[in-house]
KESETOR-767795 format. One record per residue (C-alpha): y negated, z negated, x; residue in one letter; chain. Coordinates in steps of 0.1 Angstrom, whole numbers, plus 5000, padded with zeros to 4 digits. Each point is the difference from the previous one (the first is absolute). Layout:
SITE    c2    c3    c1  type  mol
SITE     Y     Z     X     A    A
...
This chain:
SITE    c2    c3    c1  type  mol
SITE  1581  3898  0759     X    A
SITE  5034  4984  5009     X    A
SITE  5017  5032  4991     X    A
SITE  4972  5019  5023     X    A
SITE  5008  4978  5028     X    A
SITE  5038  5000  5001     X    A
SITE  5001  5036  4997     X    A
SITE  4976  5002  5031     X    A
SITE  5026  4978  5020     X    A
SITE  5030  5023  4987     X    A
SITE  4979  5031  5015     X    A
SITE  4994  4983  5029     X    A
SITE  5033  4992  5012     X    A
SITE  5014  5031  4990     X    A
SITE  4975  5024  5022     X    A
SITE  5019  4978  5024     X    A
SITE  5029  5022  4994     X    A
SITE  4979  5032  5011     X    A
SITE  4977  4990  5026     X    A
SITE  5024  5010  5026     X    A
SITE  5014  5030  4984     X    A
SITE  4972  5023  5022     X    A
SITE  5007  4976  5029     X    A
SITE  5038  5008  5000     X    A
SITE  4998  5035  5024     X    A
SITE  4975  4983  5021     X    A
SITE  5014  4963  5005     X    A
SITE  5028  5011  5028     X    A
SITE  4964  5015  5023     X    A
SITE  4982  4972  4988     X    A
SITE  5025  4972  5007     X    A
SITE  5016  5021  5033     X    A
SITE  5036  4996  4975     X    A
SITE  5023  5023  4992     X    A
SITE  4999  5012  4960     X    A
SITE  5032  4983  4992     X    A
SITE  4988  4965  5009     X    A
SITE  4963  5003  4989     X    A
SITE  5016  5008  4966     X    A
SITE  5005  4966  4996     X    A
SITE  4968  4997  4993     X    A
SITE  5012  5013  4965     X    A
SITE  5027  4985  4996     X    A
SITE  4994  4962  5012     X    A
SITE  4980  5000  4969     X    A
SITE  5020  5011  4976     X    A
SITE  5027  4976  5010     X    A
SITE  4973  4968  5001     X    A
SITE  4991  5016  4963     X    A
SITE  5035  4994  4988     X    A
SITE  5005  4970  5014     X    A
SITE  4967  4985  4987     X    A
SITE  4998  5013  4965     X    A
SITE  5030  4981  4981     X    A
SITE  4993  4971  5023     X    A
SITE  4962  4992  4994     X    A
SITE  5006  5011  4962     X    A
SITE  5024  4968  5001     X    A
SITE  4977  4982  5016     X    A
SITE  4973  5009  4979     X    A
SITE  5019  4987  4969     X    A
SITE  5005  4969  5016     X    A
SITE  4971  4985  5018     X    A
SITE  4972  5027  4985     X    A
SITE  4996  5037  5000     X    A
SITE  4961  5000  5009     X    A
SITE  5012  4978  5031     X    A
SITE  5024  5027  5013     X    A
SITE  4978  5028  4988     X    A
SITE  4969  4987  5026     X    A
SITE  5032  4993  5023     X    A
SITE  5009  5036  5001     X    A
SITE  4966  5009  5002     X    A
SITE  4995  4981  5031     X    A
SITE  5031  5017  5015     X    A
SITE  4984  5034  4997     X    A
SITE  4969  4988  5014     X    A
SITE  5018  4984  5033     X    A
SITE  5021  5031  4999     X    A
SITE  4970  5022  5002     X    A
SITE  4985  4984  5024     X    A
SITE  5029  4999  5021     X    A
SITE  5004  5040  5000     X    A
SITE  4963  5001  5005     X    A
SITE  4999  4982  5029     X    A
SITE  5032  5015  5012     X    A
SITE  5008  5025  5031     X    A
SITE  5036  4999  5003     X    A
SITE  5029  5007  4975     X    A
SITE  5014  4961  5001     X    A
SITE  4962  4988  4984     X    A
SITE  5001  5035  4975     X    A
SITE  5035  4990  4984     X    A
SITE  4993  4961  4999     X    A
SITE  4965  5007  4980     X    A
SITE  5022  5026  4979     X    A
SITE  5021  4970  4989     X    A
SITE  4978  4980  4993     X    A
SITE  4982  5028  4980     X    A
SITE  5036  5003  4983     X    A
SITE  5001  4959  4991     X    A
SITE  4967  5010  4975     X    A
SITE  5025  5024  4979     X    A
SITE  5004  4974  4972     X    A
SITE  4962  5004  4989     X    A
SITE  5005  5027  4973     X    A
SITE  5029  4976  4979     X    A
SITE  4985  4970  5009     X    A
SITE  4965  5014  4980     X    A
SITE  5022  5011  4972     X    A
SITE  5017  4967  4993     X    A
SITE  4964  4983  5008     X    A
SITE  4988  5028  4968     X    A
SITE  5029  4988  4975     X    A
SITE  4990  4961  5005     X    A
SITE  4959  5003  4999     X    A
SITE  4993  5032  4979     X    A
SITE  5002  5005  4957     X    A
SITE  5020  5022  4987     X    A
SITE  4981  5025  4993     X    A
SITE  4988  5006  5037     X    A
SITE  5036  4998  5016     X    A
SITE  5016  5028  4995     X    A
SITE  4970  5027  5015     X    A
SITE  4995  4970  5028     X    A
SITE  5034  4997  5009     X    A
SITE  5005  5043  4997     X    A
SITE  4968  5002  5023     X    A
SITE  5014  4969  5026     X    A
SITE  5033  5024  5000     X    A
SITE  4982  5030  5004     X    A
SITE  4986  4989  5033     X    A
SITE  5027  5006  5024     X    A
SITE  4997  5031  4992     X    A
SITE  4961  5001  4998     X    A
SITE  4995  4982  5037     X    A
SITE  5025  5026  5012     X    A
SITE  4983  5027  4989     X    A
SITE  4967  4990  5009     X    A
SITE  5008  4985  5033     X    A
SITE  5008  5034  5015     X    A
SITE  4970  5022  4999     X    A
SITE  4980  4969  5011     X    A
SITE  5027  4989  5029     X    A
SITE  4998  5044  5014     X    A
SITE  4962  4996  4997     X    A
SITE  4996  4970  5024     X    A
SITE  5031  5011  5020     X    A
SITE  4982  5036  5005     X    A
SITE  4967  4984  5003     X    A
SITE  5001  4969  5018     X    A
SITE  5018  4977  5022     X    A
SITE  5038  4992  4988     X    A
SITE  4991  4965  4998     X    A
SITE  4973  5000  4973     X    A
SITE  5031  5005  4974     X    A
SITE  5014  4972  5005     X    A
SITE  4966  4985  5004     X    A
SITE  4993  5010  4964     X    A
SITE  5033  4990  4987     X    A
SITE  4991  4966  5009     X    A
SITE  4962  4998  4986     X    A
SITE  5014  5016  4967     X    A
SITE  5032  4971  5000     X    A
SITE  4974  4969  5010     X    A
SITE  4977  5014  4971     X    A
SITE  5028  5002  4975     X    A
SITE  5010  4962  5011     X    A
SITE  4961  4992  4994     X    A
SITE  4999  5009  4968     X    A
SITE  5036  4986  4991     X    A
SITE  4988  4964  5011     X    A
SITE  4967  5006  4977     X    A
SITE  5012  5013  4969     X    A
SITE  5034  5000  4995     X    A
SITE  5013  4967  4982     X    A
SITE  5033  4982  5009     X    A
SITE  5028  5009  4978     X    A
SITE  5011  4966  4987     X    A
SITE  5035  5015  4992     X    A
SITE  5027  4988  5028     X    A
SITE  5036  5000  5003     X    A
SITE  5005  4968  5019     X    A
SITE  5031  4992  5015     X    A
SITE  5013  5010  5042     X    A
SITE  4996  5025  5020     X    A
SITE  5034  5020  5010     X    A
SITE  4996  5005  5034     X    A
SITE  5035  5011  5004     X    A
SITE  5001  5027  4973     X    A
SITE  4961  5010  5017     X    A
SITE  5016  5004  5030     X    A
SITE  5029  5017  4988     X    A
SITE  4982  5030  4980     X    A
SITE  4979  5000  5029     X    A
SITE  5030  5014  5022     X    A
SITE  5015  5022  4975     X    A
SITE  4969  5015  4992     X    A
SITE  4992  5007  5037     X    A
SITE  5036  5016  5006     X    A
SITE  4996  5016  4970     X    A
SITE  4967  5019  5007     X    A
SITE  5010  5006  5040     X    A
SITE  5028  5018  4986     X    A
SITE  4971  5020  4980     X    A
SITE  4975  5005  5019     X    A
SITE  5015  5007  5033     X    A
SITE  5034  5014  4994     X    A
SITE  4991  5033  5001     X    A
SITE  4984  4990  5036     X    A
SITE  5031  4980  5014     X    A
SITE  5025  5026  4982     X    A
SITE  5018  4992  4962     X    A
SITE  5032  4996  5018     X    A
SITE  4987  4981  5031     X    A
SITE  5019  4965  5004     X    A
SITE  4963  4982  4990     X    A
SITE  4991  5017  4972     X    A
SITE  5037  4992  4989     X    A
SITE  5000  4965  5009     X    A
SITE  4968  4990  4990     X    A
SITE  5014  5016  4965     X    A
SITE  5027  4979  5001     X    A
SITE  4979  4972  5007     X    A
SITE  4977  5001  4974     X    A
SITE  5032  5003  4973     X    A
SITE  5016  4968  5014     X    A
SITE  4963  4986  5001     X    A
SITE  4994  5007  4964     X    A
SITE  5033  4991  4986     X    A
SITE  4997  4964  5020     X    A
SITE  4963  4993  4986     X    A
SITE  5016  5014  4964     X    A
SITE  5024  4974  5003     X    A
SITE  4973  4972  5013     X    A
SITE  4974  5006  4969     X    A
SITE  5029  5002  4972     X    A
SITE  5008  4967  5019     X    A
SITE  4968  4979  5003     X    A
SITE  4976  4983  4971     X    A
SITE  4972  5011  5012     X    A
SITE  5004  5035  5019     X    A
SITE  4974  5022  5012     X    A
SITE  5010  5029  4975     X    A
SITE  5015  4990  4969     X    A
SITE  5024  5030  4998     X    A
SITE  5009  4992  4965     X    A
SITE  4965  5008  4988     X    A
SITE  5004  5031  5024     X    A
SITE  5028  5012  4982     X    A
SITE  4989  4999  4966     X    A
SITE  5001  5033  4988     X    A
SITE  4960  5008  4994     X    A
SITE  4992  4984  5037     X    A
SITE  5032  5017  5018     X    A
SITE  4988  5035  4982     X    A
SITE  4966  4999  5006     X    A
SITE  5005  4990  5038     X    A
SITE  5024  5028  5007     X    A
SITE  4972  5024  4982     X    A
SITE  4977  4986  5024     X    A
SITE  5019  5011  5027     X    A
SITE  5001  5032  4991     X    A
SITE  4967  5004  4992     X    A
SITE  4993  4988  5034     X    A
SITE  5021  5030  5013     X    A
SITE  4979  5025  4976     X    A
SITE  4966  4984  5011     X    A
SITE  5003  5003  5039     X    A
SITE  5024  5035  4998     X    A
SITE  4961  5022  4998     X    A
SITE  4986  4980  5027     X    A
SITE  5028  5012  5020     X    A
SITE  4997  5033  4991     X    A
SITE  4961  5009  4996     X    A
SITE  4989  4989  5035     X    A
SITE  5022  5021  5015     X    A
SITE  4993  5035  4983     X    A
SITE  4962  4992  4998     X    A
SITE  5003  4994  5041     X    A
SITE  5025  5027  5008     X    A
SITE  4986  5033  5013     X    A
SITE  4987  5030  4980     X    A
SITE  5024  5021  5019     X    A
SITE  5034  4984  4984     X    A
SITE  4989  5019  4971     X    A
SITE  4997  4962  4977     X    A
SITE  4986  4981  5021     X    A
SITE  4959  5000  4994     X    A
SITE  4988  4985  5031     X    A
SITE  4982  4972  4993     X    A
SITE  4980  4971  5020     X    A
SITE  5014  4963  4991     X    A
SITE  4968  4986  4980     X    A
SITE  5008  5032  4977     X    A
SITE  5034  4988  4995     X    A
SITE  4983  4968  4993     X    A
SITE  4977  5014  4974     X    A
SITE  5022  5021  4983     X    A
SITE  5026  4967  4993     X    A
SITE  4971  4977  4995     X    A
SITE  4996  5014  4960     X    A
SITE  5037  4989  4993     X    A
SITE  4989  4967  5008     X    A
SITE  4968  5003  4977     X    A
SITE  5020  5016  4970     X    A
SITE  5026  4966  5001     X    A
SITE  4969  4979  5001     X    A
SITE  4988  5018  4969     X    A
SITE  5034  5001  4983     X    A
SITE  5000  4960  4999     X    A
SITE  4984  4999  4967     X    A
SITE  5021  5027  4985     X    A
SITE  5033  4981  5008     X    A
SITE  4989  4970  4989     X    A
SITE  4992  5017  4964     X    A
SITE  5027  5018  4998     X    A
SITE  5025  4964  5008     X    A
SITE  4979  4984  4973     X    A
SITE  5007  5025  4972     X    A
SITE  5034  5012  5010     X    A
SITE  5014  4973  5027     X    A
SITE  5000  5001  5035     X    A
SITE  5037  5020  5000     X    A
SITE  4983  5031  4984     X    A
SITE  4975  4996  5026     X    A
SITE  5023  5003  5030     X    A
SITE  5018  5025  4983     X    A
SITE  4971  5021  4996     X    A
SITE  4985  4994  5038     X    A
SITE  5035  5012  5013     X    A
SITE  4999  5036  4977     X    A
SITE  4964  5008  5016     X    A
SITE  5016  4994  5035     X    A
SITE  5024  5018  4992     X    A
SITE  4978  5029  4994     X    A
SITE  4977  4992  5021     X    A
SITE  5028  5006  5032     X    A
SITE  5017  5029  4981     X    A
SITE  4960  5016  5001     X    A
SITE  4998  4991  5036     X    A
SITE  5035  5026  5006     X    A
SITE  4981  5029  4995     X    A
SITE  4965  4990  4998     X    A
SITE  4992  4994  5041     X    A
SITE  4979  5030  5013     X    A
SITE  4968  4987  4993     X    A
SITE  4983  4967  5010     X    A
SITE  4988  5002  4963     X    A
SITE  5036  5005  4992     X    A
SITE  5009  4962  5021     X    A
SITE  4971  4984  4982     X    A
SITE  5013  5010  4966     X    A
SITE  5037  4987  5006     X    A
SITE  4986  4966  5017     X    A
SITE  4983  4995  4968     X    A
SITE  5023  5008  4977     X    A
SITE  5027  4973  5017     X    A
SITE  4973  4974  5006     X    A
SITE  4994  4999  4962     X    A
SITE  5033  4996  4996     X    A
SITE  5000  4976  5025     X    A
SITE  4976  4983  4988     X    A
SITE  5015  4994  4963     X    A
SITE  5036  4992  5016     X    A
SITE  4988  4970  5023     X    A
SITE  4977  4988  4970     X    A
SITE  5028  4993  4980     X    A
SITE  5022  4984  5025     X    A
SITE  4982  4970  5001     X    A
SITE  4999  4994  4962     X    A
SITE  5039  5009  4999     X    A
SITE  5008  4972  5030     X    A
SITE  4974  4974  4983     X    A
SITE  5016  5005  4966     X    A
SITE  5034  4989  5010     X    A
SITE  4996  4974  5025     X    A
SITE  4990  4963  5000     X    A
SITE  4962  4989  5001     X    A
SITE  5008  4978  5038     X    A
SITE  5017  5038  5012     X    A
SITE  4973  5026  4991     X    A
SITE  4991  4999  5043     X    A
SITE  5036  4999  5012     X    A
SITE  5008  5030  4973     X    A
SITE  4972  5018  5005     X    A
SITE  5006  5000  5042     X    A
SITE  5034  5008  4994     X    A
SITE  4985  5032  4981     X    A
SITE  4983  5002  5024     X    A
SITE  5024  5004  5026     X    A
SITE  5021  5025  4978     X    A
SITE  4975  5029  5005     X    A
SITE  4990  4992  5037     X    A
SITE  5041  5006  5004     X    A
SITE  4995  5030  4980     X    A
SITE  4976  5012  5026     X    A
SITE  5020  4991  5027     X    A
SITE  5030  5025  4988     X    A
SITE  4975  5023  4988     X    A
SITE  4990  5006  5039     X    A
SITE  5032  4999  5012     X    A
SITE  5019  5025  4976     X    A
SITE  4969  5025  5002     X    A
SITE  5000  5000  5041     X    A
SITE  5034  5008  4997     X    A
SITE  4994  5028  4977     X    A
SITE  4975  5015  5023     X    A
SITE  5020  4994  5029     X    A
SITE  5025  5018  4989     X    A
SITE  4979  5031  4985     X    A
SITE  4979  5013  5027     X    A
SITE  4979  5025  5013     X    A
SITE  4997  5019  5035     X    A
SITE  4959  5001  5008     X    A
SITE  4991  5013  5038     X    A
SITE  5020  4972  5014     X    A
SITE  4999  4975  4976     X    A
SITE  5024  4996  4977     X    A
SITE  4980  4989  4967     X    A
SITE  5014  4987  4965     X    A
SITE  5009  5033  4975     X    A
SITE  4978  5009  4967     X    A
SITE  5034  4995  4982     X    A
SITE  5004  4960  5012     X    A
SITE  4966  4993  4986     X    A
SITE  5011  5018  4963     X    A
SITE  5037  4979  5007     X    A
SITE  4978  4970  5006     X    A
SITE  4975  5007  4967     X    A
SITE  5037  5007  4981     X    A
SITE  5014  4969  5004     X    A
SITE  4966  4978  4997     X    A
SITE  5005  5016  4967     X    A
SITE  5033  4994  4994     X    A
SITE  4991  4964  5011     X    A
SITE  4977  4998  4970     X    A
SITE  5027  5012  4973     X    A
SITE  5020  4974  5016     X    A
SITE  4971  4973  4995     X    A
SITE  4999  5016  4965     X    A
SITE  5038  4993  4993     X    A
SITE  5001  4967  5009     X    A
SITE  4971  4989  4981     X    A
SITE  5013  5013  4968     X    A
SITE  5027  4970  5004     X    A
SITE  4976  4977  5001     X    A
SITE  5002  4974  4966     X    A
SITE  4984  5015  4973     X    A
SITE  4976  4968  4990     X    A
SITE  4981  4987  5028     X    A
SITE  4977  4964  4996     X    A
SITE  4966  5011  4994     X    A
SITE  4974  4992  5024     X    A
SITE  4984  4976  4975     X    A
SITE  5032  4984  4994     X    A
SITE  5000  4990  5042     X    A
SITE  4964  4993  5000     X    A
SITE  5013  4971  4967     X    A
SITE  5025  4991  5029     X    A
SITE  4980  4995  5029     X    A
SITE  4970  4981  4982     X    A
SITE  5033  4977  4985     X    A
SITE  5011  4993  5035     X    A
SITE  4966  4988  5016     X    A
């Protein structure tokens, strides 16, 4: 039941991430904005979601990570019914924040996994907890088009905060307090000072492409966030207790398997780029198959079902050959999966097949993850560790967006008078998602060959309460 019910709050923050996806062409009519400033609708959240992950993963180590979970649930609740009660863009973006601050709930219900759950449960719990960025994602978009075709705008926002107040329901009723805690202070001044690298460093991301790679902000803020992150370096090397311990960060199984999740992040969100667009574009392009958005939604939605699925299959396949081998394997099926998706995107059939063939690789990748960060890092860090993974692959995402809308600005179509992204920018896009994967794939095989069994950290956390 407690793995049931974290997985449920997982998916329900992350259809957070999708509910305003069928919004997005309609917000600047709805809003009376123009479409570069209701696109901080998007974007608000991802920055409060990078913020708020390492930070409540910290917190949660400290002063309990069922606390912060209900806290972040909470947050999506008010956010949601902020932007359902909203009629201007101001309201819209401060609920998206908020919505943002509830990021932390998918490593928060790991680390809550590794102190309450036996062995033998963890590692298909902890895939399937994993799993369910992916899954909510997935899910949330044929449901989000269906009300956003069918009703009024509101009622998704509306249902995003029913779904987040049941989730916090059955947190308080079933899911035990995790004795485990780190003790010790709170580093407000290393908090703070990720906080402002990681919002330079996501500007710089998201928008540059908007405000122009060589415009002075998107240089400055660039500049910023290096000084930023080589000051807050400095202040965590410096302090007892800092927010991050970087040296646990650098050890060579945590540094590896961070940077993999980063990339993976990059590989996940590159189709979700690419699909919507040819299944939306017109029949006359000659690729594009003219599709409504709640069939764009359906045809993702099995990618999310298939990573669901594959949570048992990783977790097998860590506890016979190790959670390297895992990973390893999830990054050779995206890797086919994208090199399918370069010549296999005629059909809608076509779309379904790829989508499912990278969400089951997916699926195994971010099942191991977990057990690789878990393995090497202190029984009071599992939440800090596991946000800071976290983080990795929402980054991922970030430059996955960015690099692929400057591939398709760049190759381009004339259509009447439109001027519409190129056949041959979705295949570049589909190319280097694969590419991304082989990359995943090489870094993974550095990766120590012995990692701590799962029974061996379960021995460590029952020692430490």
């Amino acid at each position: 039941m407690v793995v049931l019910v974290l997985a449920f709050a997982g998916i329900s923050v992350a259809m957070t991430q999708t509910t305003v996806i069928p919004l997005v062409p309609m917000l600047p009519g709805l809003l009376h904005a123009s479409a570069a400033d209701t696109a901080w609708a998007v974007t608000a959240t991802l920055l409060a979601g990078a913020v708020a992950t390492p930070v409540v993963g910290r917190l949660g180590d400290m002063y309990g990570k069922r606390r912060m979970l209900l806290l972040s649930l909470v947050m999506l609740v008010l956010g949601s019914v902020v932007c359902g009660l909203s009629a201007s863009l101001p309201m819209i973006v401060v609920g998206r924040i908020m919505q943002g601050l509830s990021s932390g709930v998918i490593a928060l219900g790991i680390s809550i996994m590794r102190d309450e759950l036996p062995a033998d449960r963890l590692g298909s719990a902890t895939s399937l907890m994993s799993a369910s960025l992916g899954v909510g994602g997935a899910l949330g978009l044929p449901a989000a088009a269906f009300l956003a075709e069918r009703t009024d705008w509101h009622v998704l926002f509306w249902t995003s905060a029913v779904l987040g107040a049941l989730a916090g329901v059955l947190v308080l009723r079933l899911v035990p307090e995790s004795p485990v805690r780190a003790g010790g202070r709170f580093d407000p001044i290393g908090a703070l000072g990720l906080s402002a690298g990681l919002i330079c460093l996501l500007l710089v991301v998201s928008k540059g492409a908007n405000w122009g790679w060589s415009s002075a902000i998107t240089l400055g803020l660039a500049a910023a966030a290096a000084v930023v992150f080589g000051a807050w370096g400095w202040w965590e090397l410096r302090i007892a207790e800092p927010l991050v311990d970087l040296r646990t960060l650098a050890r060579r199984q945590v540094l590896l398997t961070n940077i993999a999740s980063a990339v993976f992040g990059f590989a996940m969100f590159a189709q979700s780029l690419v699909f919507p667009q040819v299944l939306q574009l017109p029949t006359g392009t000659g690729y594009g198959l003219g599709q409504t958005m709640l069939a764009v939604g359906i045809v993702m939605a099995p990618s999310g079902l298939v990573m669901m699925a594959m949570s048992p299959v990783s977790a097998r396949i860590s506890r016979l050959r190790g959670p390297k081998v895992t990973l390893m394997v999830g990054a050779v099926v995206v890797a086919a999966g994208y090199g399918l998706g370069v010549v296999l995107m005629a059909e809608v059939w076509q779309l379904i097949l790829v989508s499912s063939v990278i969400g089951a690789g997916i699926g195994l990748a971010y099942g191991a993850m977990p057990a690789l960060i878990m393995a090497a890092v202190p029984v009071s860090e599992t939440a800090a560790a596991n946000s800071l993974n976290t983080l990795m692959r929402s980054i991922g995402t970030s430059v996955s967006s960015a690099v692929a809308g400057a591939v398709l600005a760049q190759l381009t179509i004339d259509f009447g008078p439109a001027t519409v992204p190129s056949q041959t920018g979705f295949q570049v896009i589909m190319g280097i998602g694969s590419l991304a994967a082989v990359a995943a794939l090489s870094i993974a095989a550095f990766l120590p060959r012995e990692e701590q069994p799962v029974e061996a950290v379960l021995v460590t956390a029952r020692a430490a309460r």
